[in-house]
N, C-alpha and C positions, 0 to 999 in steps of 0.2 A: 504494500500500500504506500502509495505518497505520503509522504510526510505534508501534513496539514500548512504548514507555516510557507514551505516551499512552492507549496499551489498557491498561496494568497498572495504571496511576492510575486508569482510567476505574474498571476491574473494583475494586480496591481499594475505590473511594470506594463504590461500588454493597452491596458487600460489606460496607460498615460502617452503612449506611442500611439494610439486611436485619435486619444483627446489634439495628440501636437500636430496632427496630422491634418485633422480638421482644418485648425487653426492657423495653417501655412498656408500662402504667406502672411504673416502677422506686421511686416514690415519692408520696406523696400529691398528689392533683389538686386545686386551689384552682375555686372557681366564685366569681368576686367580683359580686356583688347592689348593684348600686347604685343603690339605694331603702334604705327605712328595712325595719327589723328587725319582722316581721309585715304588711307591704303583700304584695297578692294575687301580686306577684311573687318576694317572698321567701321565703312559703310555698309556692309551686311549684316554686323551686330547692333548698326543702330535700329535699319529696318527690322531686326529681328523683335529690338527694346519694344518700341514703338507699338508695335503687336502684341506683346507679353504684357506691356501696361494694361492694358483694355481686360488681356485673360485671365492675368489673376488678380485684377484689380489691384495693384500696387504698383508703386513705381517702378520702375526698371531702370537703371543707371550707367550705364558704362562708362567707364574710365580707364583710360589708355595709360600704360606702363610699360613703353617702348624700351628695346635694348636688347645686345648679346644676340639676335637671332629670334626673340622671343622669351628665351629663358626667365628675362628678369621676371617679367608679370606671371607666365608659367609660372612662376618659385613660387609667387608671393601665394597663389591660388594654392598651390601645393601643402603651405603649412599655414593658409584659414584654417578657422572654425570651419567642422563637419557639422553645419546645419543647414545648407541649402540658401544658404543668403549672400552666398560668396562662391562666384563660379568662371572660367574663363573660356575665351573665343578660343579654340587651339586648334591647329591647322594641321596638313601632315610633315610638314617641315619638324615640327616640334615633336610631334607625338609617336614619330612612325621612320624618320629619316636621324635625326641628332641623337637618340639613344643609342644607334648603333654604331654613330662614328669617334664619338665621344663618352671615354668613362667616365669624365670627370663633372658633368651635370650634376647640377644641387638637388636634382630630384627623381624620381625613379619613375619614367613614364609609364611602366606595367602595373605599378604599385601603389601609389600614389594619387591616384584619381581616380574618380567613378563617372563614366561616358552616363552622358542625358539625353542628346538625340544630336543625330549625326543632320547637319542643317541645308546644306548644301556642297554641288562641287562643281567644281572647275574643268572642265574636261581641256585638256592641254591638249596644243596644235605644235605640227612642226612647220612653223611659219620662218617662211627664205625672203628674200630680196628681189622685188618683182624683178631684176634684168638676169636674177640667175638661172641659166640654162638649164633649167631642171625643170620637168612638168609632171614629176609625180615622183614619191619614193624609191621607187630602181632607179631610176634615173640620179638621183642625187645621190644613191650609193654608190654606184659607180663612180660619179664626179667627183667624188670623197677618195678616191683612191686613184686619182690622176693630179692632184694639183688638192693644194691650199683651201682647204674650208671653213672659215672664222666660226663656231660657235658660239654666243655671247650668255653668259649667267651673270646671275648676280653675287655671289661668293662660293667657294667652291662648300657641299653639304647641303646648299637647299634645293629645292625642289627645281630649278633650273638645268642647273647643273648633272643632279642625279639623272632627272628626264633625259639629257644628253647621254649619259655615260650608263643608262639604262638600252638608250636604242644604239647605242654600239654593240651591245651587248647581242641585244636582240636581230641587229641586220648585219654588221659585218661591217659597218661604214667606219671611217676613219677619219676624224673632228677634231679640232685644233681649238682647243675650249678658252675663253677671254672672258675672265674674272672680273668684275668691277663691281668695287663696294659705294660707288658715288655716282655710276650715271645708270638711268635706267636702259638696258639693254634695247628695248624696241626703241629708242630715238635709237640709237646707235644703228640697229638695223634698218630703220627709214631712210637713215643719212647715207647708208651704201657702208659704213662702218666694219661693218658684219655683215656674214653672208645668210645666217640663220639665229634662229633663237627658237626655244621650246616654251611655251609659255600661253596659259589660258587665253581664250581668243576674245575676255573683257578689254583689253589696255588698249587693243589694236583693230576694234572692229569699225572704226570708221573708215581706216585706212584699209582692212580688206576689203570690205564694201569696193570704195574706190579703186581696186585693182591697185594700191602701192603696194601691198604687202600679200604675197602668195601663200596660201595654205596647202600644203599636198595632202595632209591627211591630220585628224583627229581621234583624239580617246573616246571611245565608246560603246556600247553595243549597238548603238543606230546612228543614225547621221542625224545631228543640231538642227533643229526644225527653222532654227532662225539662219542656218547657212547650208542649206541641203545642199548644196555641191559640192560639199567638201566630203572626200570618205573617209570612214574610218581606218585607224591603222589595221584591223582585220580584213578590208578589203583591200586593202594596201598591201596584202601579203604576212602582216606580222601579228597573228590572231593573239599573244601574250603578251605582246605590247602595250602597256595601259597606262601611261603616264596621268593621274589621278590627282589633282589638288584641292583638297576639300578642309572644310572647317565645320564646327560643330561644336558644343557646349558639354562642359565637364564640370564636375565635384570635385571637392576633395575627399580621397578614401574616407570610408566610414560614415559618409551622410544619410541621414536613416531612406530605408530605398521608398516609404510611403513616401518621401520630400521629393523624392527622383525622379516617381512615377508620376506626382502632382506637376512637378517642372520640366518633364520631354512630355508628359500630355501636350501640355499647354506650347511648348515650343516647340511640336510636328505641326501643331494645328495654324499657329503663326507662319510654319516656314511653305505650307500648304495653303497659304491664305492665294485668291487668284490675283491681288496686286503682288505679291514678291515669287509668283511661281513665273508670270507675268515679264517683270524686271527683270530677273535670271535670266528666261529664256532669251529676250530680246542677245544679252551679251553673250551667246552661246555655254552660259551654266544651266545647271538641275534645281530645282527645291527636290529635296527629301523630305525631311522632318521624318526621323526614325523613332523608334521606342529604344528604351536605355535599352533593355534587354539586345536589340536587331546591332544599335553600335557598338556594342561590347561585340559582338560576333567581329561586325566590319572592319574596327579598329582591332585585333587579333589578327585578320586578315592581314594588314595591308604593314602591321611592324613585321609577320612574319617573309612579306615578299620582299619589302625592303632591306631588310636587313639579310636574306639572302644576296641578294645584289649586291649592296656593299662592300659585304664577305669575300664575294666572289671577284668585285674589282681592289679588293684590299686597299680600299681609301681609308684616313684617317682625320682626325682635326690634332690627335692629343699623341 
């Protein structure tokens, strides 16, 4: 038999995790953005804010704590309070890319957070230089192995970069990669700078529209409804190929999961709302809005493919 006392604590403590449950959110929800103030993930957490105020009737606040790649804000979200009041934008540079190239992180991205709903992504293109003599993926792999091909990223570990040294991987092509921590890589490839760049096709769809800047192919399982010319890397030949940039909102470990389940409700139904599925589409992204349970899967997913890759090019930062 149970010990009498043990059941009355059990039911008690059950009783008070009902009651907080209810009662969330009792006060404003922070989303901390750790990118600078106007980066394509800042404007996605404010649309996201903006949405989540209405659904759970409380404020919704973001504040940016730029730095280190993302780490700083990452950190700070890391060692909040696990109550669901304090939670960050995290992208897969941070969550899925920098734990495997770096041991010396203040935080343990497997460990350390609890995924809310995965919000949206980026489906990344491999966008050239409309004079470059390429008119689809073969073709540029080949031209890659005759003469000089500028790659452009933005430091070597994020998602620029790896997307590069992921489709080497994947095609055979041979890329001459140009690192810069101070100019954004598509000016650079408008200007004739650069011969290519791998990078969501937000930053540059005015200029694909206009034929400056050529797309041979894109991440997906279907072709971007707002650029159906462009194929995907699967029809492209490279069906593993999946250059993926997505962002989506996280906990810190231990936030009680009723608080979890209350806040990716509420921020699937935001990120599924038809003005930000709307927005998205126009720049060739997704809305998702996942349940915590479906981004714990995804996110699983995508450190383990990453972190193969890595391995397997033996990059490092440390």
């Amino acid at each position: 038999m149970k010990h009498p006392i043990r059941v009355c604590m059990a039911l008690a403590f059950a009783c008070a995790q009902a009651a907080h449950a209810q009662n969330y959110p009792a006060k404003p929800v922070r989303i901390v953005v750790p990118f600078a103030a106007g980066s394509g993930a800042d404007v996605s957490a404010r649309q996201v804010a903006q949405k989540l105020t209405g659904l759970l009737e409380q404020p919704v606040l973001v504040e940016n704590r730029p730095g280190a790649s993302g780490i700083i804000g990452t950190d700070a979200v890391a060692k909040a309070a696990p109550d669901g009041y304090t939670t960050v934008w995290a992208a897969s540079g941070t969550m899925a890319m920098l734990p495997y190239l770096s041991s010396k992180l203040p935080f343990n991205a497997e460990r350390d957070f609890a995924p809310i709903s995965l919000i949206n992504i980026a489906y990344a293109g491999l966008q050239v230089h409309a004079d470059l003599p390429a008119a689809d993926v073969k073709q540029l792999v080949a031209l890659s192995k005759t003469r000089k091909l500028n790659a452009g990223t933005i430091v070597i570990g994020i998602n620029s970069y790896l997307f590069g040294l992921s489709f080497e991987q994947a095609s055979g092509a041979d890329l001459n990669f140009i690192h810069s921590s101070t100019t954004q890589p598509s000016v650079d490839l408008l200007a004739g700078r650069l011969d290519l760049i791998f990078d969501g096709l937000a930053g540059n769809a005015s200029a694909i529209r206009a034929g400056k800047v050529k797309v041979l192919a894109v991440a997906g399982k279907t072709r971007r409804p707002a650029f159906p010319g462009i194929p995907t890397f699967a029809e492209a030949g490279l069906p593993d190929y999946e250059p993926l940039a997505w962002g989506g909102l996280f906990a810190p470990a231990g936030t009680p999961q009723a608080n979890l389940q209350r806040l990716g409700g509420a921020a699937a139904r935001a990120a599924r709302s038809p003005e930000l599925v709307q927005a998205w589409e126009r720049v060739g992204s997704e809305a998702v809005g996942s349940s915590p349970e479906e981004f714990v899967a995804f996110v699983k997913s995508e450190q383990a493919k990453w972190s193969r890759i890595i391995r397997t090019a033996g990059v490092r930062l440390d």
